[in-house]
N, C-alpha and C positions, 0 to 999 in steps of 0.2 A: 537108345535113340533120343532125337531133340525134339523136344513138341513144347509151344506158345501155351502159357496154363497162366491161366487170372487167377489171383488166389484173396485179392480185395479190387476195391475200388482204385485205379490206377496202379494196381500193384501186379504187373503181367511179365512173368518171367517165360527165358528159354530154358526148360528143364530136360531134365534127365529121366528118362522114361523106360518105362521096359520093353522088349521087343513084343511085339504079338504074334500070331501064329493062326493058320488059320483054321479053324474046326469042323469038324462034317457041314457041307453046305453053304460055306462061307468062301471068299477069296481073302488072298493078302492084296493090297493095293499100296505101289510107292506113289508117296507126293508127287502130284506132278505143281499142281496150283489152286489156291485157295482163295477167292474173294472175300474181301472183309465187309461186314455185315453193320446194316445199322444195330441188330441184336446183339452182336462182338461188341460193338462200339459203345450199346449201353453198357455191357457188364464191365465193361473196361472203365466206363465213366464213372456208375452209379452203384456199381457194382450189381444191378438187378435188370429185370428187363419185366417190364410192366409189376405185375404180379409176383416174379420170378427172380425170387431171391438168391444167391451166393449161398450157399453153407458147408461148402467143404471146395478146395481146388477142381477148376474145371479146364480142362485143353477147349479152347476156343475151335470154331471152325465147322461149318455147315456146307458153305458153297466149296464142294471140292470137286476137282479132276483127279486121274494120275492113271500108270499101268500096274497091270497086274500081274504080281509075282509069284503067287502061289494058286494052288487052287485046294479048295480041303476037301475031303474024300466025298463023292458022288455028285460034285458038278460037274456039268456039261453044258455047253452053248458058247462057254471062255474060253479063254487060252492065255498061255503065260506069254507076256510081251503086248499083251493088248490095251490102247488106252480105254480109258471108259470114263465116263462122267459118272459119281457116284451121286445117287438117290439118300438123302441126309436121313429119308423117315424108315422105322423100324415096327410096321405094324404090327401087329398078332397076327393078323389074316383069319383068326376064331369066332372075332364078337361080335355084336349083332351090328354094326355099323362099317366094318370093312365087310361082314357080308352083304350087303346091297352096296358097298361098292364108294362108301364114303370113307374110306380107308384114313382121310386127316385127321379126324372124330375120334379115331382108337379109344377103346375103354384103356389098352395099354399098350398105348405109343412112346416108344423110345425114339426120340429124334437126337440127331447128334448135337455134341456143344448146348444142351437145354440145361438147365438149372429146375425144369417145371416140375419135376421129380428129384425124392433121394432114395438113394446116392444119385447124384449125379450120372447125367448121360454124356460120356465123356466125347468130343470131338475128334473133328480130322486132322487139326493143324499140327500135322506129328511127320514123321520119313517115313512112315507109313501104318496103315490103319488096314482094320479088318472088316469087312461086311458083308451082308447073307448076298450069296451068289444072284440074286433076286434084286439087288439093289446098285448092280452095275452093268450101265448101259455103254453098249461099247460105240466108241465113234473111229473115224476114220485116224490111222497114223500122222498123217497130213494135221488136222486138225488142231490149231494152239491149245496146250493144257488149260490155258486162261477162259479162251472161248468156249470149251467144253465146260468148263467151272461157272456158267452164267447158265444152263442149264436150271439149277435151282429158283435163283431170281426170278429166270423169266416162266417158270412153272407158278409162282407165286403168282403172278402178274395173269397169267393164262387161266389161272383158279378166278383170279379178281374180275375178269371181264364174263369168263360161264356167269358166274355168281350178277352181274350187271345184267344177263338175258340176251334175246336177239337184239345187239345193237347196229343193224346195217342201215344204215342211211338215218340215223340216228344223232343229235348234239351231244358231247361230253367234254364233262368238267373231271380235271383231276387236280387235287391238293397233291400237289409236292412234285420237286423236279428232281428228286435223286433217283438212286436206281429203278425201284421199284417204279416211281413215276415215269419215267423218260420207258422202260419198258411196256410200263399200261398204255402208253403214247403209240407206241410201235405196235402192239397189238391190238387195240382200239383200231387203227389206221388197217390194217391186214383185216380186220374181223370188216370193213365195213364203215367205220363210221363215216358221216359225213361232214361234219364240223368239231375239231379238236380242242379246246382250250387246257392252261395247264398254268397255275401259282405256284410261287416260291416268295419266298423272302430277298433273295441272294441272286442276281442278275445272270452270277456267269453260269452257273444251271439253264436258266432259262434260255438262255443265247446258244447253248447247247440242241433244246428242244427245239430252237427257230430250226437249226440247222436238221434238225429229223425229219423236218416237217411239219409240227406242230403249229397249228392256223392262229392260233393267239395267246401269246405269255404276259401274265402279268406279274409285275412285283407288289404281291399286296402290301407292304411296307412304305412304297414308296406312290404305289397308282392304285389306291383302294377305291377308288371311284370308279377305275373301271369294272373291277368286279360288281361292284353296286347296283352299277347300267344293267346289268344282268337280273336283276331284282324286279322289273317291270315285268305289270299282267302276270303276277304271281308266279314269275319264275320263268327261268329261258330252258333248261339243262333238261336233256331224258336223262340224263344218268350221271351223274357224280359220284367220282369215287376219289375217298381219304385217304394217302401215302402217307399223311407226313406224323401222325400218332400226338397232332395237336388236337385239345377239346376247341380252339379256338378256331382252327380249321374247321374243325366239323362243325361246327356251328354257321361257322359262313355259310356251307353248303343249302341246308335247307332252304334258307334263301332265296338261291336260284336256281332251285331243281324243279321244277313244273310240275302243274299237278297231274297225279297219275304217275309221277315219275318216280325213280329209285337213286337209292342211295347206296354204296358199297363202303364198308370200313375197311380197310388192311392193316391200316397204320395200328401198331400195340399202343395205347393207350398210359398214360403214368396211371399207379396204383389208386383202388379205390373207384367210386362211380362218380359216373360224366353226365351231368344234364343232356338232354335233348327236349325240342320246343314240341313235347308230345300234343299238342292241339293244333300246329301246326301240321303233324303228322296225319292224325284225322282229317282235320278239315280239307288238307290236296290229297289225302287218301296217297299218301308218299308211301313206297315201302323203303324197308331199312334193313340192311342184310349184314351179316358178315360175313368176311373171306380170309378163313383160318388155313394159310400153308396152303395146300395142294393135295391130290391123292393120281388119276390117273392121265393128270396135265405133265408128268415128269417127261415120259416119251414122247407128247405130243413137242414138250421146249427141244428134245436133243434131235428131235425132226424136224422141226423147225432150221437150227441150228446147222447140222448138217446141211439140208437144202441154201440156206441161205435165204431163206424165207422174209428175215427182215434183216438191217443194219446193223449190228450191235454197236459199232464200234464208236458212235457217241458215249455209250457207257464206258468202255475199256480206257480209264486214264493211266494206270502207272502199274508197273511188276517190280516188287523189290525181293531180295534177300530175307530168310528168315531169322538172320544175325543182327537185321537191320530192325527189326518189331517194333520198339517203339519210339523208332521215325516213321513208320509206315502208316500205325495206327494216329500220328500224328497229322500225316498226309490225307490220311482217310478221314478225322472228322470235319476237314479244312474245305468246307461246301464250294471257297473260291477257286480252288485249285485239283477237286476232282469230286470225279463220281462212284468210280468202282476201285478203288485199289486191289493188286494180286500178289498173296506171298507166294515166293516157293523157295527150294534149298538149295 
């Protein structure tokens, strides 16, 4: 079979791969569709992602959909023909952190497409992959492989705002208007909030967010003054939260996060440590959190999703061919011209 395998930096082929099979407890699952990932995007760049180095070939690919073709001996609940949105994370379900139920945490999580372990935790972006019967959530036939592939994302995005607290009737600031932003946008707005705001660099993001409904976008490159205005009586924000894995993003934030107020990370951070204005953290008594993946937000996104709960489809820019890879991953790091790209075969 074909599956997308980074094997350096910029060097991401369509390889030849073995078939898989599925084992006690596991399903087989064909591709349906794959969003590409700003994580993909670094190993493709950088060849690492934060911390998370390359050291042997890795198949790319975390946001997946597809049906499922096999079932392996003693599941029940699937069926062969069924779509499902597949669940990227591989907990133990043993250690002392998925038993209270923070399952992200794993002493030994295997999440797909991760580099954060060796050997490597190999991805989805194949004609098909295997996963514990536990790890695929079925949605309707109806439903686009693509839509069901945002699943991930937006569990990411669903961890980031638990993780911000009760915010209903609440201000929020979020750094960054790519996917993860534009969905904290949509869920922010669903949870409650009462006033939106959201930076970028890059306008046509932003113009995207007008259209979500996001109450104020700014280009900090171009109107950093408006975010500044935000900086009076020691801050306007209850809650800001970081997409975009700049130190110099988060740094703005403090800023304008009021006192008493909090602060969310999501964005992976480049290697090595990030100042923070630790006296300023005291002195507004700011908390500072972060918001690693997801654990039992996966079925709240594919309910979400299902219901139709919120829009996605500001995020949904383009479906390409898996023959096509890297034009796609080319389209995908291209901030003017999309937000989610989706492979399939």
């Amino acid at each position: 079979m074909k599956a997308a395998v980074i094997h350096a930096a910029k060097d991401l082929r369509l390889d030849d791969r073995p078939e898989p099979a599925a084992a006690p407890g596991e399903v087989l699952v064909r591709f349906g569709a794959g969003g590409i990932c700003g994580s993909d995007l670094s190993y493709w760049g950088k060849g690492r992602v934060g911390d998370f180095a390359l050291r042997e070939p890795l198949v790319l690919g975390h946001e997946i959909s597809g049906e499922i073709e096999q079932l392996g001996e003693g599941v029940s609940g699937l069926a062969i023909g069924q779509r499902v949105a597949v669940n990227p994370s591989r907990p133990c379900l043993h250690c002392d952190f998925c038993r209270i139920g923070r399952s992200n945490l794993c002493r030994n999580m295997r999440f797909f497409g991760s580099a954060a372990i060796y050997p490597h935790v190999q991805g989805g972006f194949s004609e098909r992959l295997v996963c514990r019967a536990d790890q695929a959530f079925p949605v309707p036939d109806a439903m686009p492989f693509a839509k069901a592939a945002l699943a991930e994302p937006l569990s990411v995005a669903l961890h980031g705002i638990r993780r911000a607290g009760d915010i209903l009737g609440k201000t929020v600031l979020i750094a960054g208007a790519g996917p993860i932003g534009l969905l904290l946008a949509l869920a922010a707005r669903r949870a409650g909030a009462s006033f939106i705001a959201i930076t970028d660099l890059v306008d046509e993001p932003l113009a995207l967010a007008r259209g979500a409904g996001v109450d104020e976008t700014i280009n900090v490159a171009t109107q950093a003054h408006k975010l500044s205005a935000f900086e009076a009586d020691k801050g306007t924000f209850d809650v800001s939260l970081e997409a975009t894995g700049s130190p110099l993003a988060l740094a703005s934030l403090f800023k304008v996060t009021r006192p008493g107020g909090r602060v969310v990370q999501l964005g992976m951070m480049p290697p090595g440590d990030i100042p923070v204005p630790a006296n300023m953290l005291m002195a507004r008594e700011i908390d500072f959190v972060g918001a690693f993946r997801f654990s039992g937000e996966f079925q709240t996104a594919v309910d979400w999703l299902v219901a139709d709960r919120i829009d996605v489809a500001p995020v949904l820019s383009a479906e390409m061919p898996m023959d096509r890879l890297s034009e796609a991953f080319e389209l995908a790091v291209d901030r003017k011209q999309s937000i989610k790209v989706h492979l399939h075969f």
